[in-house]
C-alpha positions in Angstrom: -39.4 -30.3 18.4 -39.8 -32.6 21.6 -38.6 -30.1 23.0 -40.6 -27.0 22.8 -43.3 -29.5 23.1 -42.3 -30.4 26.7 -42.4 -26.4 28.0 -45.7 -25.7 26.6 -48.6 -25.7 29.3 -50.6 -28.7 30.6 -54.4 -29.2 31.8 -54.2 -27.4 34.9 -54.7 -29.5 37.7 -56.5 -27.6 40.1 -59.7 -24.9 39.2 -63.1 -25.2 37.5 -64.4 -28.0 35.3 -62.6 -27.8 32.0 -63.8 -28.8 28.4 -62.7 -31.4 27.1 -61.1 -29.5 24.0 -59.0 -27.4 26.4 -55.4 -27.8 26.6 -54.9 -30.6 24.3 -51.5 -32.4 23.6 -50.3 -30.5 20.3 -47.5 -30.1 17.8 -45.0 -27.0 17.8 -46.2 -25.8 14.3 -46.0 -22.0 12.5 -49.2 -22.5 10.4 -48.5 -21.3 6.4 -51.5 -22.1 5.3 -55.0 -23.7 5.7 -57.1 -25.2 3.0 -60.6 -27.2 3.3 -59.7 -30.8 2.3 -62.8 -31.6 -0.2 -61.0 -34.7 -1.6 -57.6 -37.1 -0.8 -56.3 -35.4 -4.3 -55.8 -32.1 -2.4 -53.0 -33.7 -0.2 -50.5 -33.6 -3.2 -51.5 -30.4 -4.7 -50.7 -29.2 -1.4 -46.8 -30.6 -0.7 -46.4 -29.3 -4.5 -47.1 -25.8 -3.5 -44.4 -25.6 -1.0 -41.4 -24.3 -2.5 -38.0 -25.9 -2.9 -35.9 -23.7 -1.0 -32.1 -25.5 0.2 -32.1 -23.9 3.7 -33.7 -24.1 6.9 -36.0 -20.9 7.9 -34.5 -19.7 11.1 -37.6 -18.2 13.2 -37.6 -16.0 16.1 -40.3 -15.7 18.9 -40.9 -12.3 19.3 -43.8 -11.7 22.1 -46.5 -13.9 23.9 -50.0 -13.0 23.5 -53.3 -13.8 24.5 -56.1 -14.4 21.6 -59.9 -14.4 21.4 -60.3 -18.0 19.2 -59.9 -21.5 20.0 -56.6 -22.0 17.7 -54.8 -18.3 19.1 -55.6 -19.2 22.8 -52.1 -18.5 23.8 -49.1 -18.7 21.5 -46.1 -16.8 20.4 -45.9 -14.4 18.0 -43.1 -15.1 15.3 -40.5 -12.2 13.9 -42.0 -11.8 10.6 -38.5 -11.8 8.6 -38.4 -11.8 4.8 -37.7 -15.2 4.2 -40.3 -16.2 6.0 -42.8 -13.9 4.6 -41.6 -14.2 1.4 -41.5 -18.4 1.3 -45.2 -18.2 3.0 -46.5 -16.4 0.0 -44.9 -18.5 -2.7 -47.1 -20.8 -0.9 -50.1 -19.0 -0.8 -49.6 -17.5 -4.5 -49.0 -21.4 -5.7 -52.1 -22.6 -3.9 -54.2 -19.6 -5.4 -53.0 -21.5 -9.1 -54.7 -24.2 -8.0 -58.1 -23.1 -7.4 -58.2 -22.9 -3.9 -58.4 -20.1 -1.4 -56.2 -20.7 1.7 -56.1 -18.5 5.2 -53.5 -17.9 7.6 -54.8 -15.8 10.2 -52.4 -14.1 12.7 -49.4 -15.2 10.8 -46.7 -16.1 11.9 -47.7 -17.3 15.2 -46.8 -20.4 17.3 -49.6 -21.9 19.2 -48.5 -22.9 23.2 -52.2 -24.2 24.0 -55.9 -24.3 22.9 -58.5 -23.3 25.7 -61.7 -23.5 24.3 -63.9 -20.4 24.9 -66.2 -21.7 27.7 -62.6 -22.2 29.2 -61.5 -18.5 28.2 -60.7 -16.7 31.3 -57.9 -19.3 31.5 -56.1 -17.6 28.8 -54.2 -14.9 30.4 -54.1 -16.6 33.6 -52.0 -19.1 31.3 -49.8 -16.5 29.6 -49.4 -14.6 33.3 -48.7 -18.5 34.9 -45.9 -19.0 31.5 -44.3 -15.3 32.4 -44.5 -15.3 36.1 -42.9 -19.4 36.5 -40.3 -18.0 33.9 -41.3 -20.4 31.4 -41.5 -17.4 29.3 -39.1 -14.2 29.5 -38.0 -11.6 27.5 -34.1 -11.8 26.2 -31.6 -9.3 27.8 -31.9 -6.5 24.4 -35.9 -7.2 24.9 -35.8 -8.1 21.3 -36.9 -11.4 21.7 -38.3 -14.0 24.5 -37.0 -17.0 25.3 -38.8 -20.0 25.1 -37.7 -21.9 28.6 -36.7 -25.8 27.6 -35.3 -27.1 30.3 -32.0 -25.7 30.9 -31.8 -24.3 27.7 -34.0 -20.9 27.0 -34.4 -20.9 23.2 -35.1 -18.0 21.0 -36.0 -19.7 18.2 -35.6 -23.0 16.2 -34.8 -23.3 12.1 -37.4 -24.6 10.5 -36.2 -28.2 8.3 -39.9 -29.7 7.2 -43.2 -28.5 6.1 -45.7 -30.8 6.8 -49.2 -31.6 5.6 -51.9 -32.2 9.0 -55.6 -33.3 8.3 -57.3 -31.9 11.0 -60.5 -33.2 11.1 -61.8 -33.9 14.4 -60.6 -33.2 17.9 -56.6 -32.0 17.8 -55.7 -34.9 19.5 -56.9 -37.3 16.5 -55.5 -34.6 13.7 -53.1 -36.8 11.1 -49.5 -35.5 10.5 -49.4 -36.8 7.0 -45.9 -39.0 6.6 -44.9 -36.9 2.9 -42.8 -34.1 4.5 -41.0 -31.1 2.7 -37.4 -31.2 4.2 -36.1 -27.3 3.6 -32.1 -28.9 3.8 -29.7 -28.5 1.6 -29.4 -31.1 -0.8 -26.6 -33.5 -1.5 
């Protein structure tokens, strides 16, 4: 994931005073689901949800686009393919057993940055600056865009781990927790 971590965009270094919460360093992550975290018990609850399934999830970015909240700033939108729909609400439906209502809003998407709103006319200057630097373009049969990694312009990446982040606090302090969910075959 280091990278698609190293195309997405930085603090820009020229322009108006930023926030502080704008652009901070963060993870390439599809969220599946959020929960509040009430107590440390959760946590397992939570990795038991996730399905064993013995393949990676292939995903595809589909389009860049421009949001209205803090954690859809920019991002890319992910080709919403049955496998990954379907292993999303085994999720959701196993979570729901449990008691607990979890969201996913805009899914599947792929956050590039988070501009916070007194920072919001930055967000499609961001996603123009992404297109126009060719950072971000769309593929050939305009199915797809391609992710620009340095030489390498990627379409997509298979998913291989579901994790579990506690994100409490600024982004730059959330915790990836070190019990992952590897989606490989098994030997």
């Amino acid at each position: 994931m280091d990278v698609i971590k190293s195309s997405f965009p930085g603090r820009p270094s020229i322009g108006h005073p930023r926030s502080p919460s704008s652009y901070p360093a963060i993870l390439p992550h599809i969220t599946l689901a959020t929960v509040p975290l009430s107590d440390a018990g959760i946590s397992n609850m939570l990795l038991d949800a996730v399905p064993e399934i013995q393949v990676p999830l292939r995903i595809y970015f589909q389009s860049l686009s421009v949001g209205d909240h803090y954690f859809r700033s920019v991002f890319i939108d992910i080709l919403r393919t049955q496998e990954l729909v379907g292993f999303q609400n085994q999720i959701l439906t196993n979570l729901h057993r449990c008691g607990l209502e979890p969201s996913a809003p805009r899914f599947p998407h792929m956050s590039l940055c988070y501009i916070a709103d007194e920072d919001k006319s930055d967000r499609d200057m961001t996603a123009q600056a992404l297109r126009d630097t060719g950072a971000i373009r769309p593929t050939a049969d305009m199915q797809y865009i391609a992710l620009q990694c340095g030489d390498v312009g990627l379409i997509g990446f298979d998913g291989v781990e579901v994790w579990l982040v506690h994100c409490e606090g600024p982004v730059e302090t959330w915790e990836v927790d070190e019990r992952k969910v590897k989606l490989t075959p098994k030997s």
